[in-house]
C-alpha positions in Angstrom: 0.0 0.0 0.0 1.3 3.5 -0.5 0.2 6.6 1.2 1.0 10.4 0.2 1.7 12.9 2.5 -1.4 15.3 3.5 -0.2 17.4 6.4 1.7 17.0 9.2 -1.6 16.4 11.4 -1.5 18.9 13.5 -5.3 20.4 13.2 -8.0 18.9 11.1 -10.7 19.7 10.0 -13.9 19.6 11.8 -17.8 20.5 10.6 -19.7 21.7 14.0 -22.8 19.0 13.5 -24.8 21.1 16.7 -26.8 24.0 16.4 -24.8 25.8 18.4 -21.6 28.1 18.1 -18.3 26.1 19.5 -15.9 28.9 21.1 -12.5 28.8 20.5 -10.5 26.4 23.1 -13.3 24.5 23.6 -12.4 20.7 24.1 -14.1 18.9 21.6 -14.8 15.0 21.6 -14.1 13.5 18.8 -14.6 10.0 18.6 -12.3 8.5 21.8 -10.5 11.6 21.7 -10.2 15.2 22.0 -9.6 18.3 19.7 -9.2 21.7 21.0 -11.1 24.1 18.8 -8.7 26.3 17.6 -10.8 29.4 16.2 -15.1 30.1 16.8 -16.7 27.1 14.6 -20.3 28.1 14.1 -23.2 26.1 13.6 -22.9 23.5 10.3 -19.5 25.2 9.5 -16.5 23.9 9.0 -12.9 24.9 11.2 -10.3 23.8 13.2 -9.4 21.6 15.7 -5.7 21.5 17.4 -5.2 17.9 17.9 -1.8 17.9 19.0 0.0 19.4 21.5 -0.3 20.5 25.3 -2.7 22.2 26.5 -3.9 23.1 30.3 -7.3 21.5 31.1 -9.7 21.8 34.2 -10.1 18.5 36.4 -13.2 17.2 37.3 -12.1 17.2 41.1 -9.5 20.2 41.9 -9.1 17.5 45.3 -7.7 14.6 42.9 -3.6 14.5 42.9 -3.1 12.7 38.9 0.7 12.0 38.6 2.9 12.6 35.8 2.7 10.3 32.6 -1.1 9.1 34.1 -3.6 8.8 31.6 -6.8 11.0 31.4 -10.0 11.3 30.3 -12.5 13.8 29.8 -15.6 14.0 31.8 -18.3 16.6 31.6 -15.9 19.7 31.9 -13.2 18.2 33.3 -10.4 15.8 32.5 -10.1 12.5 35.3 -7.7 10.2 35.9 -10.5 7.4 36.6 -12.2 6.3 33.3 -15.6 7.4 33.8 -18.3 4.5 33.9 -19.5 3.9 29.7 -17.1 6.4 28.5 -13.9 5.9 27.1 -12.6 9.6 25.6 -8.9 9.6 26.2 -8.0 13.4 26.7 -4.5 12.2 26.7 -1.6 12.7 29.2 -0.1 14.3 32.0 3.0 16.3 31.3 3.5 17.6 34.8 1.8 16.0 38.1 -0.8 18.2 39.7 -1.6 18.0 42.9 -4.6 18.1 45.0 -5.1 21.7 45.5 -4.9 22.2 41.4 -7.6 23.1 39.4 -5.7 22.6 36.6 -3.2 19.9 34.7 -1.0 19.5 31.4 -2.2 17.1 29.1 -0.6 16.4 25.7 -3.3 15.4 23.0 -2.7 13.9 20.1 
C-alpha cells in the first residue's frame, strides 16, 4: 500500500454537527479523543481543531492528585484520571503531576 503525505496532522478539519456556536478552546470529543477548537466554529461550519499538542485543562475534582505520565480522560468539563463508567474519551496525558489543590493539569493530546 502506498500513502502520500497530506499534512503533518496537526489540526484537522472539523464540521460543528450542533446548532450551536463552538468557542475557540473548547475541548471537543471527537470520537475516543479530543480536539481543541482552535478558532469560533459556528453552527454547520467547518474549522479547526488542534489535535496535538499541550494544553492546560480543568479537572473534574480540583481535590484529585493525577501524577505525571497518568492517563486522562475527559468527563463533563473536566479531564479524570479514573475512566468514567460507559465512556472511554482519552484526553490524553499528563505532562506535569498536579496536585490536589490544582484546578488545573498539562495534558498532551494527540
Amino acid at each position: 500500500m502506498l500513502a502520500n503525505f497530506w499534512h503533518k496532522g496537526e489540526s484537522i478539519d472539523y464540521n460543528n454537527p450542533t446548532n450551536k456556536v463552538i468557542p475557540a478552546n473548547t475541548v471537543v470529543a471527537v470520537g475516543n479523543r479530543v480536539g481543541v477548537a482552535g478558532t469560533e466554529i459556528a453552527p454547520g461550519a467547518k474549522g479547526s481543531l488542534v489535535v496535538e499538542g499541550v494544553f492546560i485543562l480543568d479537572k473534574k475534582t480540583s481535590s484529585e492528585e493525577i501524577e505525571l505520565g497518568v492517563e486522562v480522560y475527559l468527563d463533563g468539563e473536566g479531564v479524570t484520571a479514573t475512566k468514567p463508567e460507559g465512556s472511554d474519551i482519552v484526553a490524553g496525558w499528563v505532562v506535569e503531576s498536579s496536585t490536589a489543590t490544582d484546578t488545573t493539569v498539562k495534558v498532551k493530546i494527540g
